[in-house]
N, C-alpha and C positions, 0 to 999 in steps of 0.2 A: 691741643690740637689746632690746626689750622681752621679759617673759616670756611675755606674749601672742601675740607673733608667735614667739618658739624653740618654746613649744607648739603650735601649730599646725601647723608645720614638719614635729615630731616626729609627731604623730597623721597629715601626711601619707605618710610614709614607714613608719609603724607599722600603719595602716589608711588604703588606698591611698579606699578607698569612702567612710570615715567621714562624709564633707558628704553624701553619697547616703544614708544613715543616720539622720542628722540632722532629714534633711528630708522623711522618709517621713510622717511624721505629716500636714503643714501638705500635700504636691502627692498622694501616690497616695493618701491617705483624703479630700482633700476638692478639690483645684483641678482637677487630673485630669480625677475624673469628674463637674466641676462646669461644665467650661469656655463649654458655648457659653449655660446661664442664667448666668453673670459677667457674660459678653458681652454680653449682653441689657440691659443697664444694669437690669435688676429685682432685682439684688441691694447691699442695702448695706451696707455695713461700719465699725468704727472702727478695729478689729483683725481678721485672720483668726483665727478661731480653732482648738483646739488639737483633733483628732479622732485620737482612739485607735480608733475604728471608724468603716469606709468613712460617711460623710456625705451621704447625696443631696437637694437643692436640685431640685423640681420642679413644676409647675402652670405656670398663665400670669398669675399674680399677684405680688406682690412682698414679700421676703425683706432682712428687715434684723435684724444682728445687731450688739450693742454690744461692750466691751474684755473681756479677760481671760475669751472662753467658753471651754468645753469640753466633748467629746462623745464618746462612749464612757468606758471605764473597764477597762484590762488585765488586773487583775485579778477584776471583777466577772465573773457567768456568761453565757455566751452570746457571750463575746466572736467566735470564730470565725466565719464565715458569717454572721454578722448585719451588720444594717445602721443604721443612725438616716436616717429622712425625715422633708424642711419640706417640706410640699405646700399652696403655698398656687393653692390646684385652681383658681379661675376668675380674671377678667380683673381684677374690682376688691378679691381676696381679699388680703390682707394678713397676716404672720405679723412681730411685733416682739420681739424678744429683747433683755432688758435685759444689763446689766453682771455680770459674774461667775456666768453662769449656767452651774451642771454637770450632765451627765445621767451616767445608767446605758449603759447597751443597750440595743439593739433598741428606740427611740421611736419614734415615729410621731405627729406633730406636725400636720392637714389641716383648715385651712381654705377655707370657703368665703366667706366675710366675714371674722371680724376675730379674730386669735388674738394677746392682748400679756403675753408674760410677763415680771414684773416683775426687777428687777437682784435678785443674791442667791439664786436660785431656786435646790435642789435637784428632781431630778428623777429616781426610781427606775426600774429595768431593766422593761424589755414595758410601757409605759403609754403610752397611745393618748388623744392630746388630739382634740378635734371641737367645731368651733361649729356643726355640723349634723346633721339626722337623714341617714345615708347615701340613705334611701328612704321613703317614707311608710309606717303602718302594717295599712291595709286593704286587700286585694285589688286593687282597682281603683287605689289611689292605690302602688302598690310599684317603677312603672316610674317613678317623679319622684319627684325631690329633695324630701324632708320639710325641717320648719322648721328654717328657718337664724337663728342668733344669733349671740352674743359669746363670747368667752371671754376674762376679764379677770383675771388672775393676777396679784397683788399682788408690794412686796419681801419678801424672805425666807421663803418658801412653802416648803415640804419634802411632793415627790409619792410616793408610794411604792406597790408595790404591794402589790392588795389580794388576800392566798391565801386559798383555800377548800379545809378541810378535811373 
């Protein structure tokens, strides 16, 4: 037998759970509680990617990510109770994620049109992407959607956030 299959053997009998372990990252931080937008065919993939914190995939627009992501960060702060969301919020909204893009924690990713970040991206803990105003700025205009644009985030971009002291 290969030493590949006596290890595996061994890790079954040593840690009866260990593939339930294994695979905590990839189903209960992201397929989980991703299942029925998968299903919806509005998400796409080239790789699933690698979520160290829960992941949620939401809106009625569509969600494409490329190889080798990842999201969250174990050791960065806020891991507990937080979460990272793609919301790409309306019907023709669009969120593109290139190749080897890493976040922090707790992101917040929501478009209403067009959100593409490039392959290479880092992306630091609490940072809130938007191609839109949440609401207008006057009185009369705060119950509607202010202006909506782009957001086009190049390769190799490093986000970070910004503290005030």
């Amino acid at each position: 037998m290969s030493y590949n299959i006596l290890r595996k053997i061994q890790l079954l009998f040593n840690f009866p759970f260990w593939w339930i372990i294994s695979k905590k990252k990839k189903y209960f931080n992201f397929v989980f509680p991703n299942l029925r937008f998968i299903r919806s065919k509005r998400f796409n993939y080239q790789h699933l990617p690698i979520c160290n914190q829960k992941t949620l995939l939401t809106g009625k627009g569509e969600i494409s990510i490329g190889k080798n992501c990842k999201f969250g960060y174990k050791p960065g702060g806020f891991h507990r109770g937080g979460s990272i969301e793609l919301q790409a919020r309306y019907k023709n909204a669009i969120i593109n994620i290139g190749n080897n893009v890493a976040t922090n924690n707790n992101i917040f990713i929501c478009a209403a049109n067009n959100i593409e970040i490039g392959s290479n991206t880092l992306i630091g803990q609490n940072v809130t992407i938007m191609d839109f105003e949440a609401h207008g700025i006057l009185p009369h205009l705060r119950n509607k959607v202010g202006e909506i644009g782009n957001v086009i985030l190049g390769e190799n971009v490093w986000i970070g956030i910004m503290l005030q002291y």
